[in-house]
N, C-alpha and C positions, 0 to 999 in steps of 0.2 A: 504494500500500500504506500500511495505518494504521500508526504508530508507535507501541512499546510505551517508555511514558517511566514511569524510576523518579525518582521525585518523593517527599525522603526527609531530614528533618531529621537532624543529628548532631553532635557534639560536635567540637571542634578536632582532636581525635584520631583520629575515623573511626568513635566509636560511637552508633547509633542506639538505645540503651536503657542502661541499668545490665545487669547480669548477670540480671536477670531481665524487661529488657526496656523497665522504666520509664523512659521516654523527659519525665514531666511538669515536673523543672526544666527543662526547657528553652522551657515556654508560656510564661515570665518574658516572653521577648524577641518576642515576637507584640505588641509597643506598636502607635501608631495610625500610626505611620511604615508599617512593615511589612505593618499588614492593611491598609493601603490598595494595596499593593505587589498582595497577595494578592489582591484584589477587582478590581482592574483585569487583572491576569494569568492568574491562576488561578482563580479563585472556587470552581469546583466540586471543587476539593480540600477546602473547608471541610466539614465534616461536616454531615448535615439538621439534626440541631439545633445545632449550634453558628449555622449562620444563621440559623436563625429566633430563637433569643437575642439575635443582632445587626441583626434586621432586614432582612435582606438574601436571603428568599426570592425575592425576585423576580430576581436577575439570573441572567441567561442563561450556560451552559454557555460558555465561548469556547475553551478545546484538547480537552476531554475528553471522550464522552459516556460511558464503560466505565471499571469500575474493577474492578483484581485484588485482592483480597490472601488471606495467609497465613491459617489460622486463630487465632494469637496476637493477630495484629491486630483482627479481627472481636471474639473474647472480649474485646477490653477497651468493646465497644460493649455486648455482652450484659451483663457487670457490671452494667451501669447499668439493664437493660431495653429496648433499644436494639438490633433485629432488622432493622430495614433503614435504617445508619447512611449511607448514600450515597443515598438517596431518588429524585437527581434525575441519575440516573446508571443506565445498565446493572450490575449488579451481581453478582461470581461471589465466591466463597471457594474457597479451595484448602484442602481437608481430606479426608484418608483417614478420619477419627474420629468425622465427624457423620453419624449416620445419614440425616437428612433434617433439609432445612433452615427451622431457625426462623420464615423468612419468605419467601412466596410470591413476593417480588420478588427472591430472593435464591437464581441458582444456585449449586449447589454441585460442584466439578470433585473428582470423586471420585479421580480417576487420569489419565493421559496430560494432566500441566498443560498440558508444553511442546507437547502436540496442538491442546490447544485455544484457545493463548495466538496460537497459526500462523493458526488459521483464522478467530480474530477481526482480526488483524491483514491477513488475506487479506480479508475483508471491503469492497466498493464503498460510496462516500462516508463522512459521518458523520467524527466528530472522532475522536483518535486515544487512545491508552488508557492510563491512569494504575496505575500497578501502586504502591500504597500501602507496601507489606510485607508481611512481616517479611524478616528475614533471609534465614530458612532457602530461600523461597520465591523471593528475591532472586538469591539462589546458584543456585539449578536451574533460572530462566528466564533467566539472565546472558546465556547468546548470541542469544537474542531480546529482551534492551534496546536497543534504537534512541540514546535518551536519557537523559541521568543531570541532574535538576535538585540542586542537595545547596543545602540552606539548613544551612550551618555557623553555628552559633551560640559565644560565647565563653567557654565552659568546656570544660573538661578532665575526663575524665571516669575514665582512668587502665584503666579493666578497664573490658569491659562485653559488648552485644550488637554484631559489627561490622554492616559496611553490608551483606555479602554473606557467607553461611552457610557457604558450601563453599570451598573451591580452587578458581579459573579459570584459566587460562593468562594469559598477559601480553599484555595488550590494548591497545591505543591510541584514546584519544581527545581530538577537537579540539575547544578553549574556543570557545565561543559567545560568552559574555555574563558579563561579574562586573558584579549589581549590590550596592556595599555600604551600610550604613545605619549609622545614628547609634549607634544601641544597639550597635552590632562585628560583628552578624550580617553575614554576606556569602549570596551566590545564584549558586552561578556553574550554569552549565549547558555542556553538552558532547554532542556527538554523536560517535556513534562511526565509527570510521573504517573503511569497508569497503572 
């Protein structure tokens, strides 16, 4: 079975945006330490064009080929003109609100997320699936997270959006990995314990 990993910058605090969600003091700490962390690790969490800005269209997918996220998160691609920000990825959005989706690579999970988050995750081979955000979205697929990467970075953020939207129950999970960096960001990662 695929794993559903939330993979999700945030403040020393636990928030992943200011109260309206803006999460961009925190690209400060993305130095050449860290994307290189990111390029070796992760790559296909980088957005399409953020690599092709960096040059680095060519590497290869290595944990993810599917990626979920909320409709907040999507809007901040569209802002820009930017209708299929994950290119090099399977690609769904979770929105009751959009009638049809901006971009033909780009489905859209009208309803039943946690149906369809099951049956991507029930899926044979293929890499396992990066659920990006938002919150809200965060909160209501919670018991089909597998894994939690949190790239904590060092500010304080004091109010804002947290990691996860709703109330869950009291969960446990087991540290994998703290990698930390120069700049104070840390990586830790954790699976959850079933």
């Amino acid at each position: 079975m695929r794993k559903l990993t939330y993979f999700i910058a945030c403040s020393l605090d636990g928030f992943i945006g200011d109260p309206a969600g803006d999460a961009t003091d925190m690209f400060r700490f993305v130095d050449e330490e860290f994307l290189a962390f990111l390029m070796e690790r992760y790559p296909e969490t980088v957005s399409t064009p953020g690599r092709r800005a960096l040059g680095l269209d060519h590497l290869e997918n290595v944990r993810f080929d599917t990626v979920v996220q909320g409709r907040g998160s999507y809007d901040e691609g569209l802002k820009e003109g930017i209708t299929s920000p994950y290119a090099h990825l399977r690609q769904y959005v979770a929105s009751r609100s959009l009638a049809e989706s901006p971009d033909p690579d780009v489905a859209l999970i009208r309803d039943d997320v946690v149906g369809t988050v099951r049956a991507l995750k029930a899926e044979e081979g293929g890499l396992d699936i990066y659920l990006c955000g938002g919150s809200q979205l965060a909160g209501e697929l919670f018991d089909e997270i597998d894994e939690l990467v949190i790239k904590s970075y060092p500010v304080v953020y004091g109010t804002g959006m947290p990691m996860f939207g709703s109330g869950s129950a009291v969960t446990d999970f087991a540290l994998d990995e703290i990698r930390a960096f120069k700049n104070g960001a840390v990586v830790r990662t954790y699976s959850r314990k079933r």
